[in-house]
C-alpha positions as a Markdown table, in Angstrom:
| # | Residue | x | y | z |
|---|---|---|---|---|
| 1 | Unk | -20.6 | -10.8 | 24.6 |
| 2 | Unk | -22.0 | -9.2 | 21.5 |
| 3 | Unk | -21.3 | -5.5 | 22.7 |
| 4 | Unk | -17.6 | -6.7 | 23.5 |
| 5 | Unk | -17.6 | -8.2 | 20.1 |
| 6 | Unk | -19.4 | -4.4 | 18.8 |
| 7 | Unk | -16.9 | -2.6 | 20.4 |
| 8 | Unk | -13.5 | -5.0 | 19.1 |
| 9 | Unk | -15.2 | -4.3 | 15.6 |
| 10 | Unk | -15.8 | -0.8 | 16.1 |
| 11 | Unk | -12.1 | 0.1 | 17.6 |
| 12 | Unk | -11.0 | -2.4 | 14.9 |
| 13 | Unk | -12.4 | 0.2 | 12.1 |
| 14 | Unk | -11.1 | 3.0 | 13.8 |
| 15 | Unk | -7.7 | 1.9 | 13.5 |
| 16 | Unk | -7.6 | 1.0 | 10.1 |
| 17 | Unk | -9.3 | 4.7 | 9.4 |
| 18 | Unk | -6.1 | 6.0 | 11.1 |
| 19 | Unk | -3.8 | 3.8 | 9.1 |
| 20 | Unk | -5.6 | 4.7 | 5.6 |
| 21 | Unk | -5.2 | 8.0 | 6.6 |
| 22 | Unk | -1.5 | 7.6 | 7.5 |
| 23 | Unk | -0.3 | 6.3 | 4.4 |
| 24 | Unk | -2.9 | 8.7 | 2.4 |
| 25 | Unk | -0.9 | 11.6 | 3.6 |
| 26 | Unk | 2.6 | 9.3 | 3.3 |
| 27 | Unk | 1.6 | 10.4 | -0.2 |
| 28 | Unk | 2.3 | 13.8 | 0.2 |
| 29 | Unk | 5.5 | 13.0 | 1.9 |
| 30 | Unk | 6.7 | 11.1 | -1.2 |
| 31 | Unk | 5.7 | 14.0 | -3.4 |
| 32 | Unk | 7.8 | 16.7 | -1.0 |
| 33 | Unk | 10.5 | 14.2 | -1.2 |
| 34 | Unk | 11.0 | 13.7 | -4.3 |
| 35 | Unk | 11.9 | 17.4 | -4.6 |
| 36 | Unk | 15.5 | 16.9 | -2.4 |
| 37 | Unk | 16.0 | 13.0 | -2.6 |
| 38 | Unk | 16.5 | 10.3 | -5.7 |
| 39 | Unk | 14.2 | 7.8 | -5.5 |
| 40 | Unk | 15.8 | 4.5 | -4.9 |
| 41 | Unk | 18.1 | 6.4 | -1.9 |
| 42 | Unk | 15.0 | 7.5 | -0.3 |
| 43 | Unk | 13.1 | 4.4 | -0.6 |
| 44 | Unk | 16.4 | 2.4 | 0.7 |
| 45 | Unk | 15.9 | 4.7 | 4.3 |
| 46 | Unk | 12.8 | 4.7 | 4.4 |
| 47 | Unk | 12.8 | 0.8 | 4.2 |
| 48 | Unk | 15.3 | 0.7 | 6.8 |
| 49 | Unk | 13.9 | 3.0 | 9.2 |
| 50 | Unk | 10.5 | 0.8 | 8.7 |
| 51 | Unk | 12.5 | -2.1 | 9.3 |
| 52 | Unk | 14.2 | -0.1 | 12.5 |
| 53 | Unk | 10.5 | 0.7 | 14.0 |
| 54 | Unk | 9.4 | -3.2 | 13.2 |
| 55 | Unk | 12.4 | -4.6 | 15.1 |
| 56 | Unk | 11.8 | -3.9 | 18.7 |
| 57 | Unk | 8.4 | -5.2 | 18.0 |
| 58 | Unk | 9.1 | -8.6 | 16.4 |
| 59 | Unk | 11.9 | -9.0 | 19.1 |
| 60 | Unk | 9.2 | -8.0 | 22.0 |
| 61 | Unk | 7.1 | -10.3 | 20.6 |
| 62 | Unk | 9.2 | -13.6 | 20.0 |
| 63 | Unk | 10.3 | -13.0 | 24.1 |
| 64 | Unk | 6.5 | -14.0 | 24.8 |
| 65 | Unk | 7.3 | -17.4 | 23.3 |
| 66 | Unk | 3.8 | -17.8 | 22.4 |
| 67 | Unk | 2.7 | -21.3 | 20.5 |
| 68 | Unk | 1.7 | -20.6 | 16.9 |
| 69 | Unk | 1.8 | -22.9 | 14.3 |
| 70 | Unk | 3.7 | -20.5 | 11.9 |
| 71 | Unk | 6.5 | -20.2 | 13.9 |
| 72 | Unk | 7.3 | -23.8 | 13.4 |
| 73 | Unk | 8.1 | -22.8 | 9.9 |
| 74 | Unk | 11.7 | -23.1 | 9.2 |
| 75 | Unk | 14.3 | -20.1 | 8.9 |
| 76 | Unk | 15.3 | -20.9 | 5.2 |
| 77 | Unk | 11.1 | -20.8 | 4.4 |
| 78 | Unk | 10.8 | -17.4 | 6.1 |
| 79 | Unk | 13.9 | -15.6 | 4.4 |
| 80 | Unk | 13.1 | -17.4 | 0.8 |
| 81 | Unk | 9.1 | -16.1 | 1.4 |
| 82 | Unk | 10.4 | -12.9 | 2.5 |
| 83 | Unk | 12.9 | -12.5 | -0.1 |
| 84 | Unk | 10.4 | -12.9 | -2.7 |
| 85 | Unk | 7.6 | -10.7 | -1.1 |
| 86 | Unk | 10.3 | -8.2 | -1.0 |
| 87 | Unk | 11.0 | -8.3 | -4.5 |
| 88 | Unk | 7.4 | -7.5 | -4.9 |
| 89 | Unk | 7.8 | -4.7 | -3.0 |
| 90 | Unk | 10.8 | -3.3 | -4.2 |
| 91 | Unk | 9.5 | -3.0 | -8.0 |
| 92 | Unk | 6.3 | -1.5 | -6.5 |
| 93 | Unk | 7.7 | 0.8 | -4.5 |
| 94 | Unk | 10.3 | 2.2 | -6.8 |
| 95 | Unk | 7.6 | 2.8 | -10.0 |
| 96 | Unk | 6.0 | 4.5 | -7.4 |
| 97 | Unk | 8.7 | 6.7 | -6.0 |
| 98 | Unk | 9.7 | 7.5 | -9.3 |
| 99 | Unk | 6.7 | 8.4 | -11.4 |
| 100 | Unk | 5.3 | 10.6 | -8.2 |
| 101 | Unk | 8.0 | 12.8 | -9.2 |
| 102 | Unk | 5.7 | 13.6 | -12.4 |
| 103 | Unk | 2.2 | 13.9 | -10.9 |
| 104 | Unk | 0.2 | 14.6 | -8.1 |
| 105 | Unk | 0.1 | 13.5 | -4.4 |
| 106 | Unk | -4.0 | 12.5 | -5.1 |
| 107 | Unk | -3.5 | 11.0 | -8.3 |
| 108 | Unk | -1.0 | 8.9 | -7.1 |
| 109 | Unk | -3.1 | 8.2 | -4.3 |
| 110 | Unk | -5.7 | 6.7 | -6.0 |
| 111 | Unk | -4.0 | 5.3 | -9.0 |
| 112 | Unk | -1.9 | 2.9 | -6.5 |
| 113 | Unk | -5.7 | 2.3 | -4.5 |
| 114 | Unk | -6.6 | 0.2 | -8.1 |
| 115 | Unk | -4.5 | -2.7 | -6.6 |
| 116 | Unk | -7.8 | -3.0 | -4.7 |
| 117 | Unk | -9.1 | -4.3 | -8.1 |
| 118 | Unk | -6.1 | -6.0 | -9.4 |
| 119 | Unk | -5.7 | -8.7 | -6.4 |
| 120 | Unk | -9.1 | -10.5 | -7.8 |
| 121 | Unk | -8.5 | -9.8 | -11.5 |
| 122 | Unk | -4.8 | -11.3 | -11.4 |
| 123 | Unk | -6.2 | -14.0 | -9.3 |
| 124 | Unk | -8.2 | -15.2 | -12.1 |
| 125 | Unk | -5.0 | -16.5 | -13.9 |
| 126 | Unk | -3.8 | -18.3 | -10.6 |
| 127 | Unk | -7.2 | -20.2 | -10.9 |
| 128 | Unk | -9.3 | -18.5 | -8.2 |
| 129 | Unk | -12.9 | -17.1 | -9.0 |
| 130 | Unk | -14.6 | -13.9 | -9.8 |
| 131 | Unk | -17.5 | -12.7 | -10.1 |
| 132 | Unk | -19.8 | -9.9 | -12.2 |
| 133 | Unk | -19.1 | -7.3 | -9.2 |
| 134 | Unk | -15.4 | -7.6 | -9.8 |
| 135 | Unk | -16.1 | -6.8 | -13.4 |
| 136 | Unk | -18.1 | -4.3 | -12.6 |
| 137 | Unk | -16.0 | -2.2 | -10.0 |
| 138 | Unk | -13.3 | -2.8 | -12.5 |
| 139 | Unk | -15.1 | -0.8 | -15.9 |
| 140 | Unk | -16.2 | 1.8 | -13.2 |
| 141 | Unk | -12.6 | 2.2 | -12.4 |
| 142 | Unk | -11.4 | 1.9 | -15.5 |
| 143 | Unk | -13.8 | 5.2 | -16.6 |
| 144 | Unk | -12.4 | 7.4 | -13.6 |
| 145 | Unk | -8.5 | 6.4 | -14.7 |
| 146 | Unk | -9.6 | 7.9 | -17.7 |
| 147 | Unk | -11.7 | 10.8 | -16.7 |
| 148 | Unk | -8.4 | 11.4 | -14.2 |
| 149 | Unk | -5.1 | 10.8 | -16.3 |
| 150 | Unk | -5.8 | 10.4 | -19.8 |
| 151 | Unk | -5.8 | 13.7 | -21.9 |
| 152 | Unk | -7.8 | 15.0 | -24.4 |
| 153 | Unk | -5.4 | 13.5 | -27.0 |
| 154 | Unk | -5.4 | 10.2 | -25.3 |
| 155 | Unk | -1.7 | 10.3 | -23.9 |
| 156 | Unk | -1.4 | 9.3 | -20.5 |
| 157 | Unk | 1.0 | 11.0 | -18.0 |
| 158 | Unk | 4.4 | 9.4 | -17.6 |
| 159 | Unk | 3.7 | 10.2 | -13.9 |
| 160 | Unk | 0.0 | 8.2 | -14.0 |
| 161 | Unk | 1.4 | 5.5 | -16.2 |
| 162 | Unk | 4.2 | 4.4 | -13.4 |
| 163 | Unk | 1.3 | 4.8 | -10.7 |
| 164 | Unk | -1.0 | 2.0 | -12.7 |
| 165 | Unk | 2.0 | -0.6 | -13.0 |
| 166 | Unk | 2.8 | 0.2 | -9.3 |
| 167 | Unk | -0.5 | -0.8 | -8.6 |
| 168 | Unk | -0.1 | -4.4 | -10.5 |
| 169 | Unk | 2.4 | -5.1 | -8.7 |
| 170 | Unk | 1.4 | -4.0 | -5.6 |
| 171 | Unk | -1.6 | -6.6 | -6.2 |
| 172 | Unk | 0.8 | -9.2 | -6.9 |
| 173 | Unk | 2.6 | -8.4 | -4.2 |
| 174 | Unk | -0.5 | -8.7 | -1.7 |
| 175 | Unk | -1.4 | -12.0 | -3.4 |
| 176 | Unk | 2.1 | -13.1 | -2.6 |
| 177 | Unk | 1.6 | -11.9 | 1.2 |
| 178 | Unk | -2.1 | -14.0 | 1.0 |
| 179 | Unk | -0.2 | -17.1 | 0.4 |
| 180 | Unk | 2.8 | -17.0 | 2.5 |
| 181 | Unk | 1.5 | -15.1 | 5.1 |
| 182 | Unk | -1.3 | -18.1 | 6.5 |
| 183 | Unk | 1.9 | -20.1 | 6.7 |
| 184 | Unk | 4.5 | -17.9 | 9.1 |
| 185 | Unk | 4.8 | -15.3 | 11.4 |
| 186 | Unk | 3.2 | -12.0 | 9.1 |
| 187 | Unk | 5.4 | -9.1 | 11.4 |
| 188 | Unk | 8.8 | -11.5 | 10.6 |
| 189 | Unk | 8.3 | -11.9 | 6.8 |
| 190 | Unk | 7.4 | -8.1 | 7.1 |
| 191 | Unk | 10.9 | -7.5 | 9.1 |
| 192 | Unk | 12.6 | -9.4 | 6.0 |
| 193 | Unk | 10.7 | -7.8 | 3.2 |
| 194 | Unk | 11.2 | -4.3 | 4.0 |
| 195 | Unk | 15.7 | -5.3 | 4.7 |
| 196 | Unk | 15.1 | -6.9 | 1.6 |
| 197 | Unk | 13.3 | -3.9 | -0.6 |
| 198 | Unk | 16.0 | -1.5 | 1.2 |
| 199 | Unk | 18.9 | -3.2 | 0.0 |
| 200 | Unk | 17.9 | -3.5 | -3.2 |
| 201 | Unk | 17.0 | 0.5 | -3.5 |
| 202 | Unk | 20.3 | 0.9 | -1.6 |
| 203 | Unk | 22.5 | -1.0 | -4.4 |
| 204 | Unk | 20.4 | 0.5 | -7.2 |
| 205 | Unk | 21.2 | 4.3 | -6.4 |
| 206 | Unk | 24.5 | 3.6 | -5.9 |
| 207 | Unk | 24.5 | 1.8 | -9.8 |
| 208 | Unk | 22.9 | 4.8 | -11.8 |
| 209 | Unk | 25.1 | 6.9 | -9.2 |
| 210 | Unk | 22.2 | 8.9 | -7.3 |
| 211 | Unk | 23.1 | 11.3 | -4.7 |
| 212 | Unk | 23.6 | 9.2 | -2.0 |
| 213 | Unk | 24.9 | 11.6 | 1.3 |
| 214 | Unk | 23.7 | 12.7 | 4.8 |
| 215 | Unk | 23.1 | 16.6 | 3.0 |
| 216 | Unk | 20.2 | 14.7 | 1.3 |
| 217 | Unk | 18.7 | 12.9 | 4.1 |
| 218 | Unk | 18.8 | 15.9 | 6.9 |
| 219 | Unk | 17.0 | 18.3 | 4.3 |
| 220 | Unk | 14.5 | 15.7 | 3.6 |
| 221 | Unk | 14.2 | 14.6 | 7.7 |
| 222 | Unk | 10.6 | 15.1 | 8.1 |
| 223 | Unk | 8.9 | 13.3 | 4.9 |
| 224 | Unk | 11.7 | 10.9 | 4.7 |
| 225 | Unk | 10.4 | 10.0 | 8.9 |
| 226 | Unk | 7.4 | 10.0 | 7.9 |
| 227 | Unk | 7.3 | 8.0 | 5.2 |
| 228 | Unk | 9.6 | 5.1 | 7.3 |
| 229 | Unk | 8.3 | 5.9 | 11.0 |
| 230 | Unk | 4.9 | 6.1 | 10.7 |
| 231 | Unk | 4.1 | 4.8 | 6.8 |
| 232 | Unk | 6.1 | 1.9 | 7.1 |
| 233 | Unk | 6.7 | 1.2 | 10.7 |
| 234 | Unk | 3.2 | 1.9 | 12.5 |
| 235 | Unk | 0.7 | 1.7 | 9.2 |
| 236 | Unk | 1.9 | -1.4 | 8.7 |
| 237 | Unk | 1.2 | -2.5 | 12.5 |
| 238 | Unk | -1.8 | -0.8 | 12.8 |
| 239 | Unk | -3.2 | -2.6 | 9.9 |
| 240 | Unk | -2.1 | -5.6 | 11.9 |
| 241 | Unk | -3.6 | -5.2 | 15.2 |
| 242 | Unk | -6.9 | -4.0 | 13.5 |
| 243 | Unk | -7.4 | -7.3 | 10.8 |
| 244 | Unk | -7.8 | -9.6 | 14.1 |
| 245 | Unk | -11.2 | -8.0 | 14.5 |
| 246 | Unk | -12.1 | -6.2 | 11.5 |
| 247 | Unk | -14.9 | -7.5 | 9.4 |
| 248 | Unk | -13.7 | -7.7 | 5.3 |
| 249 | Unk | -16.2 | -5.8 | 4.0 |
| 250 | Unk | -15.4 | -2.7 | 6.5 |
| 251 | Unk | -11.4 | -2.8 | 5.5 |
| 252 | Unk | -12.8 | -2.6 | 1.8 |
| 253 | Unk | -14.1 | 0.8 | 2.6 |
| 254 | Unk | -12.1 | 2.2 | 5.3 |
| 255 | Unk | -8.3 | 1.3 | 3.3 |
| 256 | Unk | -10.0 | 2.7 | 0.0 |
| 257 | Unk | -10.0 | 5.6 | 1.6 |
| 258 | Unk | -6.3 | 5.9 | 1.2 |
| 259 | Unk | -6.8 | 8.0 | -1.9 |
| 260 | Unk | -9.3 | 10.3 | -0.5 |
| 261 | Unk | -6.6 | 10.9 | 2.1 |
| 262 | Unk | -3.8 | 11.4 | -0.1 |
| 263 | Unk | -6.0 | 13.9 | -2.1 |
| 264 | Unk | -6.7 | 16.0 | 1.3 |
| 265 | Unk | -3.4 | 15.9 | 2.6 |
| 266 | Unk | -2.6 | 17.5 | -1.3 |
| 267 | Unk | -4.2 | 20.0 | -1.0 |
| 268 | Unk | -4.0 | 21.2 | 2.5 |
| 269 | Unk | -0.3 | 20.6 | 2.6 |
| 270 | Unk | 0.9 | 21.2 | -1.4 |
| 271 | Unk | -2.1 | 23.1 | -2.5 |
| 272 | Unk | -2.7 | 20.4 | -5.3 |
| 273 | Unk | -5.9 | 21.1 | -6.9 |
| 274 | Unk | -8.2 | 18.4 | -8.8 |
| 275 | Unk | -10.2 | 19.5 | -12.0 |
| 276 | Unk | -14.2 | 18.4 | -12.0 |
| 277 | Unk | -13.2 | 16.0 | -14.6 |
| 278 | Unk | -10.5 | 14.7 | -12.3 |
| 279 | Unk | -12.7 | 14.5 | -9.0 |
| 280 | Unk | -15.7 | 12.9 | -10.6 |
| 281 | Unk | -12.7 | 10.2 | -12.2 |
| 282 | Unk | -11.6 | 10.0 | -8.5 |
| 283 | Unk | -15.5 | 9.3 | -7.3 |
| 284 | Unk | -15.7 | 7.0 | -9.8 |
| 285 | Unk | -12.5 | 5.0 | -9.2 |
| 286 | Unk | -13.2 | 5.0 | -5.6 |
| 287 | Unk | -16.9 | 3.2 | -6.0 |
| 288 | Unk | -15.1 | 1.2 | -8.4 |
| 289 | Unk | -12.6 | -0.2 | -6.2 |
| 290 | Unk | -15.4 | -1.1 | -3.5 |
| 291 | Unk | -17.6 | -2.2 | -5.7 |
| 292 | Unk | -15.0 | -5.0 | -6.2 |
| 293 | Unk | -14.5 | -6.0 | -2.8 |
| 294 | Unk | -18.2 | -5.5 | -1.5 |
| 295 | Unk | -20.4 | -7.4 | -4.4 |
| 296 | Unk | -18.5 | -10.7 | -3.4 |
| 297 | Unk | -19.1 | -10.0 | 0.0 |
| 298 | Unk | -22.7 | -9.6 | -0.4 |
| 299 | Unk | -23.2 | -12.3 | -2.9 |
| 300 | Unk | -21.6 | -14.4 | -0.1 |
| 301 | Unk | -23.8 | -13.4 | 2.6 |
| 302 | Unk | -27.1 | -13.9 | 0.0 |
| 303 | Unk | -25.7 | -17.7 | -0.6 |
| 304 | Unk | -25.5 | -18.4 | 2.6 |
């Protein structure tokens, strides 16, 4: 019983490496898109060919009629849950979209990865607790943000600047998700939030009038199916299938490593380069970001 458990654990991590690595080089997909498509169009497909992939699956699902407590949740509770998650989303997703436009595939990769520290320092006003290793990972981060984005004149990128409120409300977002999520089926409220975030994008680029047109989405075909097929679509479900059997502290590491992905995939694919000053700000973010997640842990495990 122990190996099976070994091995679940094991296969558990290995999947979420494959996710971090999926949406480290949806990163670089963003970045080439942003070259042919308007943000909020191309976040309003990509949402919708998420929510495409997720369909079949929630359907598939819900035909096993298996007995869960979440699903006893009512339909109004679901939509409202997922309507606000999605609203989360959406004003996550479009700083993001928009400010990649003005910096690198890497830098936005790990800017974003600082929601890692967010979750527990927004928490703090919703009551919960903290402790010195958040505070720690946090000043660690803090020193590789500036080491990465802020120049010698101490101006920060527009770029890096929409990457760091991305990442606050990609925190809030998840906090959102942590609440609702105990209480209803997770791949549903997915299903809505991603209909909901589309929509949303969808009505905004037709208010400021982007160029909204099939031209658009067949020259941006591959990033635009990446970013919805397997960003969206299977990261999210991968991430899903792994969190019944990974440990906490291991998803800590192995979805930190989104960044170093998204800084790879940069360079091999867009020959993005990274300064010294930038990479050591990018080591030290990193060990920031775990720091944050894996003190508690520990402290935990010491208590107990």
């Amino acid at each position: 019983m122990i190996i099976l458990g070994k091995n679940k654990a094991l296969r558990a991590d290995i999947i979420m490496l494959i996710a971090a690595a999926i949406w480290g080089f949806a990163f670089v997909a963003q970045k080439d898109a942003a070259e042919t498509m308007e943000p909020f169009f191309f976040n309003a497909a990509r949402f919708f060919i998420g929510a495409s992939v997720l369909m079949p699956l929630v359907w598939y699902l819900s035909k096993r009629n298996t007995t869960s407590i979440k699903k006893e949740v009512s339909t109004k509770k679901l939509l409202f849950a997922g309507t606000v998650a999605g609203l989360f989303l959406f004003t996550a997703s479009s700083f993001q979209q928009v400010g990649i436009e003005f910096t690198t595939a890497g830098k936005a990769g790990f800017i974003t990865g600082l929601y890692i520290f967010f979750v527990p320092l927004i928490g703090i006003f919703l009551g919960q607790k903290t402790n010195s290793g958040t505070w720690l990972g946090g000043f660690l981060a803090i020193i590789g943000l500036f080491l990465l984005s802020i120049n010698e004149d101490f101006s920060i990128e527009k770029g890096d600047l929409f990457q760091l409120i991305c990442a606050v409300f990609f925190a809030a977002h998840i906090l959102v998700l942590g609440y609702v999520a105990k209480r209803m089926d997770p791949l549903k409220l997915s299903l809505i939030q991603y209909i909901v975030s589309g929509f949303l994008s969808l009505i905004i680029a037709i208010a400021i009038k982007e160029n909204i047109g099939w031209d658009a989405i067949i020259i941006t075909a591959v990033p635009l199916l990446y970013a919805g097929v397997m960003s969206i679509g299977i990261g999210y479900t991968l991430q899903v299938i792994a969190q019944q059997h990974a440990k906490s502290s291991h998803a800590a590491i192995i979805l930190g490593l989104e960044g170093a992905f998204a800084v790879l995939g940069g360079w091999l694919i867009l020959d993005e380069t990274l300064t010294t000053r930038g990479f050591i700000g990018c080591m030290l973010m990193l060990i920031g970001m775990l720091l944050s997640q894996l003190l508690p842990n520990l402290s935990l495990k010491k208590a107990s």
